[in-house]
N, C-alpha and C positions, 0 to 999 in steps of 0.2 A: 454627397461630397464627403470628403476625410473633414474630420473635426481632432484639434489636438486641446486635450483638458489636461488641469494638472489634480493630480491622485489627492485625495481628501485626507490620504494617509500618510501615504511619503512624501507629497509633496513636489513630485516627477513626474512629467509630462509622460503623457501616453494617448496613446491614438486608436481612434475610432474610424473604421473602415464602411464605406456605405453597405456591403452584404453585411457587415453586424448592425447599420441600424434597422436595415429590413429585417432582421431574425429579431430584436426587439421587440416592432410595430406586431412582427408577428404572435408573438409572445404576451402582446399586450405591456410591457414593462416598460420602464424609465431606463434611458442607457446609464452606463455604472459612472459611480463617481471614485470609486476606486479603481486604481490600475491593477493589471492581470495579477500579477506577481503576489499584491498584498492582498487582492481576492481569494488566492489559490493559499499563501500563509493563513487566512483567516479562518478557511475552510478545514484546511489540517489541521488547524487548532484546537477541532472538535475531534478528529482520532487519535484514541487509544489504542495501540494497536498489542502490544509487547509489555503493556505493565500492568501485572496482574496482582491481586491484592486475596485475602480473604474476609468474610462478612456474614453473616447472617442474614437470610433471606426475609424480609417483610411480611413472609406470610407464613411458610412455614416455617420459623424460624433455623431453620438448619443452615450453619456452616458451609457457604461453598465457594466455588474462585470465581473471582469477577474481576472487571476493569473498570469499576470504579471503588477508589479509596475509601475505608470504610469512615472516617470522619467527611467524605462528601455527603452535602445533607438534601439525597434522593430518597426519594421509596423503591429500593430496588428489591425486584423477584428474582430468584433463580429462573433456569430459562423453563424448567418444569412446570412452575407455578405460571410463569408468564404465558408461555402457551396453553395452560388449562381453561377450563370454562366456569374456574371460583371466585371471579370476579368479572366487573362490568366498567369499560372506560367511561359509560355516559354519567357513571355514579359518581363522579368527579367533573361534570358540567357547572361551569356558572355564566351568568350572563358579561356580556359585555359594556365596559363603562368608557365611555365617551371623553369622562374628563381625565383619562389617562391615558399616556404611552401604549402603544398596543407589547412592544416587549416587556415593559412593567410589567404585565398582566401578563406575558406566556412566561415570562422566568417564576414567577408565581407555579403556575398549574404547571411546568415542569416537573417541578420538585415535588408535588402532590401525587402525580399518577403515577401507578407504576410504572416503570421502566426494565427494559430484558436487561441481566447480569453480566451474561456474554450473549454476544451479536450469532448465536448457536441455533441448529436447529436439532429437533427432539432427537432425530437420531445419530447427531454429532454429541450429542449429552450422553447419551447410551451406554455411546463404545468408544469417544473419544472428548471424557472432559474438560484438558485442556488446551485448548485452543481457540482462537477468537475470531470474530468476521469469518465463519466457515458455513460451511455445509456437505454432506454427503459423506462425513467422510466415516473410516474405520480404524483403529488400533491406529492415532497418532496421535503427537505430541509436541504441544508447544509450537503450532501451524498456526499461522497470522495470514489472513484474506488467501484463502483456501477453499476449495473445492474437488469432490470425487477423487480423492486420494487417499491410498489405502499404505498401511505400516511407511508412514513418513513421521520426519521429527525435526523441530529446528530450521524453518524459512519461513518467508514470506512470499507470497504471490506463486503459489505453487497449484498448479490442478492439472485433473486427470493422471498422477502421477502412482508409482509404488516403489515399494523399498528406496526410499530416498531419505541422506539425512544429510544436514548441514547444507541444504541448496535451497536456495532463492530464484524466482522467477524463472520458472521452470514450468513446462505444458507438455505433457505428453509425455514422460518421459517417466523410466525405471531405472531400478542398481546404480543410481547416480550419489557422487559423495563432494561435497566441499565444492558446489559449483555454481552459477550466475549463468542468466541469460540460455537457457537451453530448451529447445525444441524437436520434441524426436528424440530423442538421445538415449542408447541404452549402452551401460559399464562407462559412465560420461566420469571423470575424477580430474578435479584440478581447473574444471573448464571458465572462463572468463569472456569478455568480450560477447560473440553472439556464436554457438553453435548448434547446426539444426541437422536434422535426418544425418543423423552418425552413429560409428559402434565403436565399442572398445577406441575409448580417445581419453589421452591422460595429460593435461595442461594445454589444452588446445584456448586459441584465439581468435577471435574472429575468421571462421573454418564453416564449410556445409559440405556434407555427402562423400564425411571422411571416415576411413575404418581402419584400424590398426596404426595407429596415429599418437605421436607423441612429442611436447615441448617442441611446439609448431604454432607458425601463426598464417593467416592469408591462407589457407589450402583450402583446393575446390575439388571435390572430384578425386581427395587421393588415396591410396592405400600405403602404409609400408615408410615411414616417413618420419625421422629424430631429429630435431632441431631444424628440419625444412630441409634433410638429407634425404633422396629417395632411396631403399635399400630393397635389395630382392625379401622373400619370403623369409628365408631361413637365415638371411643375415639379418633381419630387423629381430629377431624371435633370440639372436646369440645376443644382436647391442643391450637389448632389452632386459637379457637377464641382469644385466649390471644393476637397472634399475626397479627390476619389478618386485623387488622387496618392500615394499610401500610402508609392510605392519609396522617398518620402525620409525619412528617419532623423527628421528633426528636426519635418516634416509628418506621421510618424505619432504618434511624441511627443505632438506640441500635441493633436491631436487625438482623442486615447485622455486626459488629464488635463482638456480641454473633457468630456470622457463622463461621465468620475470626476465633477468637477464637479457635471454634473447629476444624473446618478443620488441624489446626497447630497440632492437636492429631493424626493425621492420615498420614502417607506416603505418599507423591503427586506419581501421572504417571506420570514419569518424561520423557518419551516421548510416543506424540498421533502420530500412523502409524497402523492406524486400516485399515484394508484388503490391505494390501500394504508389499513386497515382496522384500528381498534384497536392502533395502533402509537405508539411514543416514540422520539425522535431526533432524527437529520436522514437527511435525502438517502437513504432508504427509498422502496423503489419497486415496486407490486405486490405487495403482501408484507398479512400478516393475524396478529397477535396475536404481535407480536416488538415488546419493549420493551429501551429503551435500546439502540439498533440504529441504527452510523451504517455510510453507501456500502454499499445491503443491496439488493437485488435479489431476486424470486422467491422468500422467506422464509414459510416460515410457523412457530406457535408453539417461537418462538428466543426469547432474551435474550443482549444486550450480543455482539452481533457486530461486526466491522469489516470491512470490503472484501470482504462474502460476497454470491455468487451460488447462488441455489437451496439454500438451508439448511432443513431441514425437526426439529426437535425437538431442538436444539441451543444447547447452554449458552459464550460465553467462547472464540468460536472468530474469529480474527484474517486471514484468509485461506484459500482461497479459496474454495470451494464446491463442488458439486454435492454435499452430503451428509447423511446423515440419522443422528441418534442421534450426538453426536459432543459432547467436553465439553473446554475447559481445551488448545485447542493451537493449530495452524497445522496446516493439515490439506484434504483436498480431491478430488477428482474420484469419485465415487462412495466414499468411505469411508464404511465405516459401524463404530458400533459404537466408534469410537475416543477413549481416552482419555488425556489429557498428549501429543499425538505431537505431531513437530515433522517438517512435508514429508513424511508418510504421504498419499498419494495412490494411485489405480491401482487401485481397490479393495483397500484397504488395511481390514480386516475384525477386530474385537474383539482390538482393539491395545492394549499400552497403555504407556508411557513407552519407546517409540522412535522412532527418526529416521533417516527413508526408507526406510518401510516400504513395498514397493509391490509392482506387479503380480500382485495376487489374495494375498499374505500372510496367512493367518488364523491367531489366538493368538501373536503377538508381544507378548513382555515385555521391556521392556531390550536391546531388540534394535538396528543398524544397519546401514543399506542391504543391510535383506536381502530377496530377491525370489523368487517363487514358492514360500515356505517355511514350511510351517506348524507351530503348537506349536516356539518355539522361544525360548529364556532365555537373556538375554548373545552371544544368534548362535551357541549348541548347541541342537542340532535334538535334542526326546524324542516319546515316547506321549503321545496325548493325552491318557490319565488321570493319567498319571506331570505332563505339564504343569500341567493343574490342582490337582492336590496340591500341587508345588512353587512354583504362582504362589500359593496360596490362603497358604501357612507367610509369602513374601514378603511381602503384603501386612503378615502379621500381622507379623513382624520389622521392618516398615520405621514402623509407631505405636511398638513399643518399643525400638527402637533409631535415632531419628532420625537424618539427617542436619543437623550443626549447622553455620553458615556462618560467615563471620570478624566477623561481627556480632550473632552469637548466638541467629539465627533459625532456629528447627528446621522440618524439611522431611519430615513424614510422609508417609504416604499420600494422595491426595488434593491433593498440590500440584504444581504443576509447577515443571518444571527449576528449580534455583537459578539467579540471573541471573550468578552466578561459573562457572556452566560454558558460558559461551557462549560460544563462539569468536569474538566480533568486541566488541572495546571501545563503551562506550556511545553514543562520537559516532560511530560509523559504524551506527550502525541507527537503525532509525524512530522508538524511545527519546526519542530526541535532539531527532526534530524535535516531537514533540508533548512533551515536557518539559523543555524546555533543562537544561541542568544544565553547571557549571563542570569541570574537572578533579577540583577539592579536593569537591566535592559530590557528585561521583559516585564517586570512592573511597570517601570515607563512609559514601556508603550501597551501597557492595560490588561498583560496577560495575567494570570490567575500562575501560582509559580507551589507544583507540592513538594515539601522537604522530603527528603530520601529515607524510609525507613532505615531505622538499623536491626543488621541481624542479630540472631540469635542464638544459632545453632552450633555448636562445638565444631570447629574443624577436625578432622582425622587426621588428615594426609593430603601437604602441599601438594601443587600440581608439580613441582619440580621433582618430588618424590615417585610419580609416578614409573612403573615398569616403561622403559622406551621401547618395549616391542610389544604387540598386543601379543602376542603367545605366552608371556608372562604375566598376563593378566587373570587371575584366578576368580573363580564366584566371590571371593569374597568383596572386593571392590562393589559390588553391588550394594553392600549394608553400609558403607565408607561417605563419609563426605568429604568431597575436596575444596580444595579451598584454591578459588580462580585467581590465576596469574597476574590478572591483569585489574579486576574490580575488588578482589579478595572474599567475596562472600562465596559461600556453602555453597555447592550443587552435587546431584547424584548421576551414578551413572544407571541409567534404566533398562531390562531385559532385555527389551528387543533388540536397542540399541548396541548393546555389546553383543548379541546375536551376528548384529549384520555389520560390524565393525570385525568378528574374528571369523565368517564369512567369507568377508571380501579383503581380509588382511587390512587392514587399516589401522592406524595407531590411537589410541584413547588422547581424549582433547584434551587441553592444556588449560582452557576457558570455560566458562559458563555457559549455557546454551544463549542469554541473551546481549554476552558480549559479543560470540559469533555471529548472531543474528543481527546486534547493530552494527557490525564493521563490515557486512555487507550492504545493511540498510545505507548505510552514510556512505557507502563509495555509491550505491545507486543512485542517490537523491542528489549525487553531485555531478552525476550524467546528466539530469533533468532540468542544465541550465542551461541555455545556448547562448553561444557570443557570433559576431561577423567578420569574419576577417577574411584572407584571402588564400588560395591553392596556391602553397612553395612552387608549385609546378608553370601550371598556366596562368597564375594569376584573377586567377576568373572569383570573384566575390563569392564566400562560401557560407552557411550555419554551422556550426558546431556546436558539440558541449563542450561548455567552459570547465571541464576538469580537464580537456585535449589539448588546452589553448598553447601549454607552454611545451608541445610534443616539438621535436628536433624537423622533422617533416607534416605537414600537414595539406591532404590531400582533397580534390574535390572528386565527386563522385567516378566520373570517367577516369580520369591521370589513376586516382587506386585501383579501378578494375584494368587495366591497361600494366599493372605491376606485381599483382597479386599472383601466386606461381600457379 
């Protein structure tokens, strides 16, 4: 039967459906006492994804970039040291006490064991070391929850991709500049909304299986096509030269706000769930009976995922996928079986409240960065019957003896981390960008809050100084710091990057790589809400995301495919 409870945290009723109390029973857990929303805030609480710091490494002392602040008081390794075999997690074992909290005791041995600097793998440290939450990649920069992408710079959720800079959420795709939401996509520039298997496409919108395409929205199937005008061959090639002057700053400007413009004529898809099957959300793709599921790929029977690929029977999980049976964490690449972990990956096996837990780990409780180690409490290694006796008393000690937080939210079994044991303050995780919050608002409600460094670096040269046409852009910009529009601090411009900037003509950026990357981050994260209301059309009771709500038309699935040219 539905049970309606009110949230331990905001306070707002939210509902339990009976397939989630069966995926519970299944799971073995307590159903939540917090509602989705401030489960999924809680969870984000714990990524860094974009603010990077530098520090010295715990072991070899060497200077390197990491995401966490060097006054946070971790044992952090560089990802070199952490991957090596110079140390041992069990050498940080203690036993378990009874007359404490069980998070007392894991925020403790947190801070003790090492921890990886960036979420990297060896040969993303190689040939590409800055960037975080990656792997596979080569000669890129500044890549946030990335993979097998080669000379890219400046996004987030980007894989399988090359020469791309300035795009987010992006799969498959090459030669793309300044874009969102793309699949397939090769010479993509300007693109927004959702476009997939397309070429040479320049401010396109919600579009598939379009080539030669420009400052268009809704097109299926088209070629040849400005402002939703069909043109022969050789007249779209004369319109076009007006605008294919892109390199200049001020000619791409005009011409990406003429786009905006029009696309506001036209209906948005107000939600992408292209080949995907009794599904709720957004931006779900391939996927079959996974509700409340946004940026979801390859899913089947899930709920309330974010940024997962290939998730198969899984509850409340934040990142990143290939995994099945998995409830309440951040978690990924064949795990299975795991519950509360945070960066359990690697087949990371019937886990449960630990962080980086990996390469084949089975029976981890309260364990971290421990690897090939199974049956194992606080990172002391026992028998596995001795294990399950002493996890099964835990359980039972952690409902009668919760852990209470400075705002008087108890934390039994069944929930994950308190958002006070996170090592990074709440503006520097994803937190922040899908729920703004003040200083004085996020103490309140418990968050850890780190003040903004100040910089240090001499500015050069305003970004308003800048040459407006990349052909007047000389090597020397390269040794220049500029100083960003919009947040004012230092950044550089990098080889490649102006490589594939005078390239493909495009104008040198005005901003900092991580204002551009958060001003696509924050319009994403405001896709990721949904509201109910109804189709201007039919009237027929709709989901949407609440960044749609206040659109002039709003359409339900059929009435848009029925309008779309």
């Amino acid at each position: 039967m539905i049970e309606i409870r009110i949230c331990q945290n905001c306070e707002i009723e939210f509902r339990i459906d009976p397939e989630d109390f069966a995926f519970y029973e299944k799971m073995q857990v307590p159903a939540p006492t917090w509602c989705p929303e401030c489960r999924l805030q809680r969870r984000l609480s714990f990524l860094n994804f974009i603010r990077l710091y530098k520090r010295p490494c715990d072991l070899c002392k060497k200077e390197f970039v990491t995401n966490y602040h060097p006054d946070a008081a971790y044992t952090v390794y560089c990802p070199e040291c952490w991957w090596s075999d110079k140390w041992d997690p069990l050498d940080y074992g203690r036993d378990y006490d009874f007359s404490r909290p069980f998070f007392e005791q894991f925020a403790e041995l947190w801070k003790k064991v090492p921890v990886i600097g960036l979420a990297v793998d060896l040969q993303t440290v190689h040939q590409s070391p800055y960037n975080n939450y990656t792997g596979g990649l080569k000669d890129c920069y500044l890549l946030f929850q990335a993979g097998e992408d080669e000379n890219a710079g400046y996004g987030v959720y980007v894989f399988g991709s090359r020469d791309m800079y300035d795009c987010s959420l992006v799969r498959d795709c090459e030669q793309c500049f300044d874009s969102m939401h793309s699949y397939k996509v090769s010479n993509g520039v300007g693109i927004r909304g959702q476009l997939y298997e397309s070429s040479d496409c320049k401010f396109l919108r919600d579009s598939h299986g379009c080539h030669d395409c420009a400052a268009s929205a809704n097109l299926h199937n088209k070629q040849y096509y400005i402002f939703n005008r069909p043109y022969a061959k050789e007249e779209y090639k004369a319109e076009m030269k007006k605008w294919e002057d892109l390199g200049s700053y001020k000619k791409y400007q005009e011409f990406k706000q003429k786009a905006e413009t029009h696309w506001a004529t036209y209906p948005r898809k107000l939600r992408q769930d292209e080949f995907s099957t009794d599904c709720t959300g957004n931006y779900v793709f391939s996927s079959k009976n996974c509700k409340d599921c946004y940026e979801v790929m390859g899913a089947e029977d899930s709920r309330y995922l974010l940024m997962t690929h290939k998730a198969r029977d899984s509850y409340d999980i934040s990142m990143w996928g290939d995994i099945e049976r998995c409830y309440d964490g951040i978690v990924g690449v064949k795990a299975v079986n795991v519950r509360f972990g945070f960066l359990c990956f690697e087949g990371a096996y019937d886990t449960e409240y630990s962080v980086l837990s990996h390469n084949g780990s089975t029976g981890n409780f309260g364990c971290v960065s421990m690897r090939k180690r199974d049956y194992c409490i606080l990172n002391k290694q026992y028998g596995k019957e001795e294990y399950l006796r002493v996890t099964e008393k835990i359980r039972k000690q952690m409902v009668e003896m919760p852990y209470r937080d400075r705002r008087g939210r108890d934390y039994r079994y069944g929930e994950f981390f308190p958002s006070e044991l996170s090592p990074w303050g709440y503006n520097e995780t994803l937190a922040f960008h899908r729920a703004p919050l003040t200083r004085e608002h996020a103490a309140a409600q418990g968050f850890l809050w780190r003040a903004e460094q100040k910089p240090n670096h001499k500015i050069d040269r305003n970004a308003a100084d800048l040459p407006d046409h990349i052909r007047d852009a000389t090597d020397d910009i390269l040794q220049e710091t500029i100083g960003c529009e919009k947040c004012k601090k230092g950044f550089r411009i990098i080889p490649r990057e102006l490589a594939f900037l005078r390239q493909k003509s495009f104008p040198l950026p005005r901003q900092c790589p991580f204002c551009r990357i958060s001003e696509k981050l924050d319009m994403w994260m405001r896709e990721l809400k949904s509201v109910r209301t109804h189709c201007t059309r039919c009237r027929k009771e709709i989901e949407i995301a609440s960044l749609y709500a206040s659109e002039r038309v709003l359409l339900c699935k059929e009435c848009y495919q029925n309008e779309v040219v």
